[in-house]
Backbone as CSV, one residue per row, in Angstrom:
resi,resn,N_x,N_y,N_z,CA_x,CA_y,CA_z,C_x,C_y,C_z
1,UNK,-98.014,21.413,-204.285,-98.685,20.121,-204.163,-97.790,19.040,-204.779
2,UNK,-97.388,18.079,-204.203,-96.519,16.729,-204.774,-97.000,16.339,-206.196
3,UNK,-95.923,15.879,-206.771,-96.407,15.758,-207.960,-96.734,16.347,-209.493
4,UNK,-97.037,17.905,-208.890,-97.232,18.915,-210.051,-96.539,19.702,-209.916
5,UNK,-96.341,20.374,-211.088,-95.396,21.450,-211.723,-95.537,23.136,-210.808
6,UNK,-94.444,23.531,-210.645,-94.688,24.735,-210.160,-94.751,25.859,-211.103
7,UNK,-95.567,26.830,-211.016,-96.322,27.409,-212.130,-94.662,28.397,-212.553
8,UNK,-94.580,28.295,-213.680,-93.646,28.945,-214.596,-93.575,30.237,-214.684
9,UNK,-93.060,31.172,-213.799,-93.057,32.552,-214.117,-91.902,33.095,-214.554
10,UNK,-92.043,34.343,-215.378,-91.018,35.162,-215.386,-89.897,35.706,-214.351
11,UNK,-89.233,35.593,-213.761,-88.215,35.259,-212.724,-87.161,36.617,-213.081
12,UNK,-86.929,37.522,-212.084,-86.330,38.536,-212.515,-84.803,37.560,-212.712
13,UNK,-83.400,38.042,-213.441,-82.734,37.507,-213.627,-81.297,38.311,-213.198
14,UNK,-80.233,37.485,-213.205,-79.096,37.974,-212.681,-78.492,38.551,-213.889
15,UNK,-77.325,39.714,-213.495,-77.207,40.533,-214.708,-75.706,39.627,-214.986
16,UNK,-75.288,39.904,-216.316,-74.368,39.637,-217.213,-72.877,39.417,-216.594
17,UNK,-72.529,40.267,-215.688,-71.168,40.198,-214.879,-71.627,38.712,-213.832
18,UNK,-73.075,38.695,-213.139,-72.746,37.765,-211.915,-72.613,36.419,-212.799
19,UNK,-73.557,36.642,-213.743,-73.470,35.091,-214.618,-72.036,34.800,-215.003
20,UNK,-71.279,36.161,-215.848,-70.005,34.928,-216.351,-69.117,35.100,-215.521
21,UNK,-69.434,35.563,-213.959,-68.404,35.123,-212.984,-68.812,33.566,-211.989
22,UNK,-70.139,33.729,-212.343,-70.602,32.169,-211.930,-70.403,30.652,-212.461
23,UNK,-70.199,31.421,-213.991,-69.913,30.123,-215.183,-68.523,29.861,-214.969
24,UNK,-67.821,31.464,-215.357,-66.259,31.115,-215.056,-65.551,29.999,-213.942
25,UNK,-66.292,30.643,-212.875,-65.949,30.124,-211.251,-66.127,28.687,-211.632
26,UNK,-67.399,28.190,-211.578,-68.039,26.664,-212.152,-66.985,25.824,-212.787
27,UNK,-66.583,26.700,-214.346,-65.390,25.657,-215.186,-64.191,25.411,-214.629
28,UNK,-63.634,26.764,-213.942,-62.408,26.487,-213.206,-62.504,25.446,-211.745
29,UNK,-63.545,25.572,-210.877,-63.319,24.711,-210.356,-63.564,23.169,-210.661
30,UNK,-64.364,23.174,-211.715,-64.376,21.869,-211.798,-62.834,21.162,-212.650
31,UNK,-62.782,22.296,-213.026,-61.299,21.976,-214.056,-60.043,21.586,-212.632
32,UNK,-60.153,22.475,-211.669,-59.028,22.286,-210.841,-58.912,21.141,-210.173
33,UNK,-60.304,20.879,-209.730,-60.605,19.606,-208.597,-60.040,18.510,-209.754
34,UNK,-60.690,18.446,-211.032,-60.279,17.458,-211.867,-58.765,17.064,-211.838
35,UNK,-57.971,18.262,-212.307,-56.797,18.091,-212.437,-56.090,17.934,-211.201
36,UNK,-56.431,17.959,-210.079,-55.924,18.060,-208.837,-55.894,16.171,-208.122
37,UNK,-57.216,15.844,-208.611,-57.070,14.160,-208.694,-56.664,13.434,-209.481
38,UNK,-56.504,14.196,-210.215,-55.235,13.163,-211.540,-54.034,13.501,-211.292
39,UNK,-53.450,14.848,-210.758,-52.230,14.869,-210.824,-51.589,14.287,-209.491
40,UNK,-52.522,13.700,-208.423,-51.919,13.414,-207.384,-51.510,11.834,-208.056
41,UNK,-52.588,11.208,-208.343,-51.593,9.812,-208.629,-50.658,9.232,-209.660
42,UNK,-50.111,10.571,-210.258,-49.001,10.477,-210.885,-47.600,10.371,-210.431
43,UNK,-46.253,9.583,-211.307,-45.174,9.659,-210.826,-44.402,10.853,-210.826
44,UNK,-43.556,10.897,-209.979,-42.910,12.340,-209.385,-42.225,12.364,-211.288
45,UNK,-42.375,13.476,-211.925,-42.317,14.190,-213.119,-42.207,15.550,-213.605
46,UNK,-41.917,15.619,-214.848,-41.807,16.718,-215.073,-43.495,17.499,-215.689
47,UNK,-44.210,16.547,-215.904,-45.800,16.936,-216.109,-45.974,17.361,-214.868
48,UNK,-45.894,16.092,-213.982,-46.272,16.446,-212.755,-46.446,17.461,-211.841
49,UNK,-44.622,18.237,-211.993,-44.568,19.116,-211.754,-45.200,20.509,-212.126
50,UNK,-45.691,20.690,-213.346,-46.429,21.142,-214.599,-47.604,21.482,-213.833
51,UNK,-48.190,20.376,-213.474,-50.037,20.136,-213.559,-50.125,20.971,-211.935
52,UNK,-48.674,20.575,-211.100,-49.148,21.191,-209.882,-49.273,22.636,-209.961
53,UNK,-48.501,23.221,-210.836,-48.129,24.375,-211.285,-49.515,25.375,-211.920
54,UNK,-49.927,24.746,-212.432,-51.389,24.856,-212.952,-51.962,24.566,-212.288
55,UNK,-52.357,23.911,-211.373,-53.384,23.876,-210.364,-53.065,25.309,-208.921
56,UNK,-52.054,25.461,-208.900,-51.841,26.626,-207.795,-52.481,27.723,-208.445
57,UNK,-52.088,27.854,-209.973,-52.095,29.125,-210.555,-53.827,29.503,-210.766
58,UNK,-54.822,28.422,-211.055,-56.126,28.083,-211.033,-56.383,28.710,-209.506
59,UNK,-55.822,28.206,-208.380,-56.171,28.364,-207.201,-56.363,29.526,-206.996
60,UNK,-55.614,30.407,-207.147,-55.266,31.937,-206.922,-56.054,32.541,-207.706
61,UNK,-56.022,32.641,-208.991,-57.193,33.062,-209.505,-58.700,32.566,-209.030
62,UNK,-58.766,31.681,-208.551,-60.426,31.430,-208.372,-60.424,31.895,-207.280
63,UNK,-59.302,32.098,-206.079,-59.436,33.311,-204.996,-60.051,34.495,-205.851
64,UNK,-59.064,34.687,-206.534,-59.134,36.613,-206.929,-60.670,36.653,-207.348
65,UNK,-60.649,35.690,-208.120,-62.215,36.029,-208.831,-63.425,35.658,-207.972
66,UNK,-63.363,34.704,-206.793,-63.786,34.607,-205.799,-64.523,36.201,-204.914
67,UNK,-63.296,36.413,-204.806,-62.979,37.949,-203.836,-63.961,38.830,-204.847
68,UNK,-63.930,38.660,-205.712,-64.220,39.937,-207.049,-65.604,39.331,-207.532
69,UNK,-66.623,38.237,-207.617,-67.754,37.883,-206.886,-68.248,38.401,-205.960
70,UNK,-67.630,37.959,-204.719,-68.385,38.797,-203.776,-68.638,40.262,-203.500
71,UNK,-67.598,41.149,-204.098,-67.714,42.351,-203.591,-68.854,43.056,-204.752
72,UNK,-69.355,42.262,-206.085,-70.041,42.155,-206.825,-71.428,42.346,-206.168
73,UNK,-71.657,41.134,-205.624,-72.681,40.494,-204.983,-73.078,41.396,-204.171
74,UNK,-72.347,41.968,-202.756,-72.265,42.556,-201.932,-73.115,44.537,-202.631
75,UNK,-72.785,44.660,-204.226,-72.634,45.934,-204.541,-73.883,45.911,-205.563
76,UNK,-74.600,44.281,-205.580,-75.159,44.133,-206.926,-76.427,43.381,-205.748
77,UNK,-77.460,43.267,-205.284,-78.016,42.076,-204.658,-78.635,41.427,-205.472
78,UNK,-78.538,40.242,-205.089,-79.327,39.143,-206.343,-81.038,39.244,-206.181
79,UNK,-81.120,39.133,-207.715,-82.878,39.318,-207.470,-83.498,38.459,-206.459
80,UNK,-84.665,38.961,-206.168,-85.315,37.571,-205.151,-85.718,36.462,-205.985
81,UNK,-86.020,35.544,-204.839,-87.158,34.533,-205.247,-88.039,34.539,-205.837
82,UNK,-88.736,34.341,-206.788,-90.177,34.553,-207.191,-91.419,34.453,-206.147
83,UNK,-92.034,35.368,-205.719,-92.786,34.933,-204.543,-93.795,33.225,-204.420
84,UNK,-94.201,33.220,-205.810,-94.835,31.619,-206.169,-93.787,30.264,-205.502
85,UNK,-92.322,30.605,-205.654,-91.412,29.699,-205.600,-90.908,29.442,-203.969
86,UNK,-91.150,30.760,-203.421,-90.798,30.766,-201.810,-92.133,30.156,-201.263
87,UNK,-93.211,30.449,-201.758,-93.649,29.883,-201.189,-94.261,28.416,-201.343
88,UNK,-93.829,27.967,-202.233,-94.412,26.521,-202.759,-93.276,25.723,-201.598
89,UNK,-91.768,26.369,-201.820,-90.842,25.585,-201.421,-91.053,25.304,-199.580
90,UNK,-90.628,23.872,-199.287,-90.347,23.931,-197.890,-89.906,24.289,-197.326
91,UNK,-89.338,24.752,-195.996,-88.757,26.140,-195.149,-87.522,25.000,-194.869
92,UNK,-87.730,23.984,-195.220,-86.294,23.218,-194.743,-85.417,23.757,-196.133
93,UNK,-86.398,23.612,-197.691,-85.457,24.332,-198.848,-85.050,25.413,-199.210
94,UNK,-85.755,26.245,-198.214,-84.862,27.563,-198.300,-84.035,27.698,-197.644
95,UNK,-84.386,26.799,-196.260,-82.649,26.794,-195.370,-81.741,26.336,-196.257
96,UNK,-81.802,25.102,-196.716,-80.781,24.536,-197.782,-80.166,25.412,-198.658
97,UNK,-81.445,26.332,-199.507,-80.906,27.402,-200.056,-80.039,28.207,-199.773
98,UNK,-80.128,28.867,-198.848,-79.457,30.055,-198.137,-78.158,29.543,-197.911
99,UNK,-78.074,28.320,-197.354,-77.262,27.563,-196.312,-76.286,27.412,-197.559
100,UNK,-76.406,26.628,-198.344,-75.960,26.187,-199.560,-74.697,27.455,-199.949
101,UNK,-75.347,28.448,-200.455,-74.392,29.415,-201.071,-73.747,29.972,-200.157
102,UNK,-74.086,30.073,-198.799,-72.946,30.584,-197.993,-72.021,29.578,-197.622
103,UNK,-71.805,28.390,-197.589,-70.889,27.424,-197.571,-70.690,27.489,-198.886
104,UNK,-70.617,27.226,-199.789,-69.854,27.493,-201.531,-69.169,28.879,-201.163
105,UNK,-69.644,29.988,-200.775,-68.684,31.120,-200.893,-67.404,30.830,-199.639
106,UNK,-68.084,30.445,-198.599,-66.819,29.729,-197.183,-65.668,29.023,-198.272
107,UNK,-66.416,28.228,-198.815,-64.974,26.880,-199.182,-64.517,27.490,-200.565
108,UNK,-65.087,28.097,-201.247,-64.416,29.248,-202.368,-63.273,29.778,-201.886
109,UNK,-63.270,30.169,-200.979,-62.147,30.917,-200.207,-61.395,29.903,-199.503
110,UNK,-61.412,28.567,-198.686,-61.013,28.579,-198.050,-60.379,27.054,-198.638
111,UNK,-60.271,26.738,-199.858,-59.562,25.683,-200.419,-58.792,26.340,-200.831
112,UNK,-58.730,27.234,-201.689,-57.478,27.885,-202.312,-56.526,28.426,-201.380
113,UNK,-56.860,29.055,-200.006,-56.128,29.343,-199.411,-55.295,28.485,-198.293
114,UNK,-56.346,27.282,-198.125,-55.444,26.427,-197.276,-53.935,25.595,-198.006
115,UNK,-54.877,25.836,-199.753,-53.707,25.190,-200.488,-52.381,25.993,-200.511
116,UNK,-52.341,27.222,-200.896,-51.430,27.878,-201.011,-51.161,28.215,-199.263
117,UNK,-51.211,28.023,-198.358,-50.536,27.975,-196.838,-49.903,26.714,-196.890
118,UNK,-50.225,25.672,-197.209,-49.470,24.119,-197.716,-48.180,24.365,-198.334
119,UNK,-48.074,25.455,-199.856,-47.384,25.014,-200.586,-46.501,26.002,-199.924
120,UNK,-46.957,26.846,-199.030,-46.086,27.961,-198.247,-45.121,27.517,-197.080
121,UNK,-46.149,25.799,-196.221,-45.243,25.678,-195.783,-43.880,24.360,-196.025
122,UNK,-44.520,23.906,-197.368,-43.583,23.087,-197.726,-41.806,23.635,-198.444
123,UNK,-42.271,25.237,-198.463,-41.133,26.289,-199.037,-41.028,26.290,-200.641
124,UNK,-42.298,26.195,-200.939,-42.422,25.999,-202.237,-43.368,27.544,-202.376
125,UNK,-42.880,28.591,-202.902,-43.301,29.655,-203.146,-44.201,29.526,-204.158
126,UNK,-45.365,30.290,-204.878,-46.016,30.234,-205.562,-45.902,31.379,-206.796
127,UNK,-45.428,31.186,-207.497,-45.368,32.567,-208.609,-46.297,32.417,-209.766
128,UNK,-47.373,33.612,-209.998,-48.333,33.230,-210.613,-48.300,33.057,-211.905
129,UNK,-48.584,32.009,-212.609,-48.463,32.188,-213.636,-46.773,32.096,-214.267
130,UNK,-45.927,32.181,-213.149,-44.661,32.319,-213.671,-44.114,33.610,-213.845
131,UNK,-44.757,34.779,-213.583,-44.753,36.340,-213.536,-44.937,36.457,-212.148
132,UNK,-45.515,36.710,-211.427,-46.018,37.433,-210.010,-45.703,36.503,-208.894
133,UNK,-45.157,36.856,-208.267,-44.486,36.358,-206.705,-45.262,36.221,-205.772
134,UNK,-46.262,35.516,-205.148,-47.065,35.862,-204.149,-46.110,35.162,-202.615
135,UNK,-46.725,36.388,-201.648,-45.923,36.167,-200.208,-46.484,34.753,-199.634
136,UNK,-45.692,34.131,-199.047,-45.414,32.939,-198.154,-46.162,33.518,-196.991
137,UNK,-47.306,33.362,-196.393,-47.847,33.364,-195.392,-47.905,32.885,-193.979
138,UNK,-47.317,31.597,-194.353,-47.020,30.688,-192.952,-45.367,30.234,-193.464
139,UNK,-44.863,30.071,-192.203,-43.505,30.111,-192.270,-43.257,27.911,-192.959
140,UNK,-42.126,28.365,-193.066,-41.936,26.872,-193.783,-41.785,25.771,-192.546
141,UNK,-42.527,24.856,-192.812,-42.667,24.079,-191.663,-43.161,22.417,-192.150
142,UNK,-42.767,21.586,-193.105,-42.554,20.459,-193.094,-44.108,19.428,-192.884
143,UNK,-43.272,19.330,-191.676,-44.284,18.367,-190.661,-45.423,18.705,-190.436
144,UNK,-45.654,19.757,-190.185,-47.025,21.126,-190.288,-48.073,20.330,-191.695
145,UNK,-47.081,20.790,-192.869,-47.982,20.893,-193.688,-48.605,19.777,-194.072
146,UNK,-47.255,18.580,-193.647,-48.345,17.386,-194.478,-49.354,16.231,-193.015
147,UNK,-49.151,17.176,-191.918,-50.356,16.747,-190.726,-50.916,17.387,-190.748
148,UNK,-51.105,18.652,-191.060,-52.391,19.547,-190.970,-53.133,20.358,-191.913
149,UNK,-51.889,20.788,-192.891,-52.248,21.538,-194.013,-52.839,21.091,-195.022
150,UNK,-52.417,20.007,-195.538,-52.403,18.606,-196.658,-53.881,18.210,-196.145
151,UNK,-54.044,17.637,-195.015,-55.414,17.275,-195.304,-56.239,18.583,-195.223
152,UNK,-56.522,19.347,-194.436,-56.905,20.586,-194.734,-58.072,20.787,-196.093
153,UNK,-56.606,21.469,-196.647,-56.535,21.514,-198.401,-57.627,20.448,-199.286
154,UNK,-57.547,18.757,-198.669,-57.948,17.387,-198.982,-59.311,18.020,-199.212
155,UNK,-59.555,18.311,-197.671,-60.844,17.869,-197.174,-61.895,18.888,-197.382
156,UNK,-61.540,19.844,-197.582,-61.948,21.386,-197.875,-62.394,21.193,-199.614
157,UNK,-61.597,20.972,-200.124,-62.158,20.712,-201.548,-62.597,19.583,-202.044
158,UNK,-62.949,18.453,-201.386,-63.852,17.165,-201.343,-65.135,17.962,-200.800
159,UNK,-65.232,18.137,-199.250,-66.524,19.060,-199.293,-66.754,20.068,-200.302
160,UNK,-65.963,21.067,-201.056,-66.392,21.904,-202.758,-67.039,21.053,-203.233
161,UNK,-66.567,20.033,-203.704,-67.351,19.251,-204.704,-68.588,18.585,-204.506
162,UNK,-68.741,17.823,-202.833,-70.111,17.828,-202.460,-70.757,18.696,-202.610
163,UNK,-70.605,20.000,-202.382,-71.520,20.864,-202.246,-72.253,21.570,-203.466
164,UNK,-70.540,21.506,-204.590,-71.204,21.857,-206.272,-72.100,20.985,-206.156
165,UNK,-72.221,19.823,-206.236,-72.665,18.812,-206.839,-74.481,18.886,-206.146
166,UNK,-74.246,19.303,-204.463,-75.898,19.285,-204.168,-76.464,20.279,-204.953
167,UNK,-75.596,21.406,-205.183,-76.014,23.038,-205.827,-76.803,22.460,-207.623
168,UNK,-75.956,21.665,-207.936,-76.529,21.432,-209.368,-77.282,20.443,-209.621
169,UNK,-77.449,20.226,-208.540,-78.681,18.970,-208.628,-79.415,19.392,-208.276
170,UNK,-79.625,20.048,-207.275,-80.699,21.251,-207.173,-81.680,21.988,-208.016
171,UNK,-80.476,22.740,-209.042,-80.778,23.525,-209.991,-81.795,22.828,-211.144
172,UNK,-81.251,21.606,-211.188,-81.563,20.541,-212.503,-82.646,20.033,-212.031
173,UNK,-83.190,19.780,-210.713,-84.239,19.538,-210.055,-85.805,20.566,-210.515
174,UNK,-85.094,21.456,-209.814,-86.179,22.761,-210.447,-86.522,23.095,-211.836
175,UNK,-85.637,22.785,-212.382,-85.388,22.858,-213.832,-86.057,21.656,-214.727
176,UNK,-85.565,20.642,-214.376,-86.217,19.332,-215.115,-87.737,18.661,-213.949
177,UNK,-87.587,18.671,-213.052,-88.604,18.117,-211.995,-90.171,19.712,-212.045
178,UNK,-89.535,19.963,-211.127,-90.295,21.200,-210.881,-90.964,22.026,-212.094
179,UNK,-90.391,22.397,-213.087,-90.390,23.131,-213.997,-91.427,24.410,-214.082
180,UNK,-90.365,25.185,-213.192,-90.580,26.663,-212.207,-89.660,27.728,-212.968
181,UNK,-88.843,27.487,-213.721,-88.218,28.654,-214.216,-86.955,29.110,-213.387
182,UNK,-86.431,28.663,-212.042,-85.813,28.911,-211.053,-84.201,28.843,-211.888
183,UNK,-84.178,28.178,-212.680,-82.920,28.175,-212.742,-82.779,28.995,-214.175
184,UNK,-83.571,29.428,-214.693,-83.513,30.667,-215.786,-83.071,32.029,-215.767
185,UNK,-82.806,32.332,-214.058,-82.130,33.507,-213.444,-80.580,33.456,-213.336
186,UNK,-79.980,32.103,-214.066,-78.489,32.098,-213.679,-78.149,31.247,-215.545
187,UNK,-79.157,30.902,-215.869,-78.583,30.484,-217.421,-78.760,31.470,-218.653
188,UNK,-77.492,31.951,-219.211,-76.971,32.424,-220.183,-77.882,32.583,-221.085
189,UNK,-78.544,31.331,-221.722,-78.889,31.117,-222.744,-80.816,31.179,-222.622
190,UNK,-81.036,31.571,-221.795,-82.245,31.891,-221.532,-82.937,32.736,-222.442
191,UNK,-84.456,32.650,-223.052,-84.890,33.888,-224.074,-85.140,34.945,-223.262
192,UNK,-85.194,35.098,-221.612,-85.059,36.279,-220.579,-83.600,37.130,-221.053
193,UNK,-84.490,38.353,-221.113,-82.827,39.130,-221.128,-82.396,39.174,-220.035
194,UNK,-81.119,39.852,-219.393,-80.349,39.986,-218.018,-81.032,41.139,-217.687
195,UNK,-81.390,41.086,-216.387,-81.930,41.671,-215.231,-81.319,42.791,-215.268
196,UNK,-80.014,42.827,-215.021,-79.208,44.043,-214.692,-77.619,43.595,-215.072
């Protein structure tokens, strides 16, 4: 009913691995996108060079840990809905729902990788961290990367950040508006122990 609170239940909860791969994921990308718009309007440097360096190396890991999420997910299923909460919600917000995390897991994957096909084809190899060599995927190609790849990369992680951003407003919605408990299945600090 508009207006009132959705009744507060106990909410089975996500176990201990999905949370601090959700938190992790969360800081790093917001850390990358951050550093990724500051380091573009800097002068050609030796930071510069630095920050890009750190931002590839972020990239790859939030693949890996990406990849290592899902097969989580895939091996772990997330508790349900609270039945009170599915059904209070509108069938347009569970599309949103649904819809929501499968585009976050799409562009999880598919910013980091358009980036590193960019830096693959500008012939700029990626070594992780400064230890590990990762293979060049698309052949070196110039013109390629900064008409197609470059924005790509742009536009792919501008939509990430729309989409964090509907995801946690969301959350904070239910959380501060609603006050349903919905978002007590993914916070740490909850007096709920972990589910599993």
């Amino acid at each position: 009913m508009p207006g009132r609170s959705r009744p507060r239940v106990p909410a089975q909860r996500y176990g201990a691995v999905a949370m601090t791969l959700h938190w992790l994921l969360a800081l790093m990308i917001v850390a990358s996108f951050s550093a990724g718009l500051y380091m573009t309007g800097l002068p050609f440097s030796p930071q510069r060079l630095k920050l890009f360096n750190w931002h590839k190396w972020a990239g790859i890991t939030i693949l890996g840990l990406t990849a290592l999420r899902l097969l989580w997910r895939l091996s772990h299923p997330p508790p349900p809905l609270p039945p009170c909460i599915v059904e209070a919600m509108p069938g347009w917000q569970l599309v949103a729902h649904r819809g929501t995390h499968l585009l976050l897991y799409l562009l999880f994957f598919a910013v980091p990788l358009a980036g590193w096909a960019y830096s693959s084809a500008l012939g700029f190899p990626i070594v992780w961290f400064g230890v590990v060599p990762l293979p060049d995927f698309v052949p070196v190609d110039k013109e390629f990367a900064e008409a197609v790849l470059k924005p790509l990369h742009h536009g792919a992680a501008y939509a990430l950040g729309a989409v964090v951003l509907l995801h946690a407003a969301a959350a904070l919605k239910h959380h501060f508006v609603d006050h349903d408990g919905l978002m007590d299945r993914m916070w740490p600090f909850s007096r709920q122990g972990h589910a599993r």
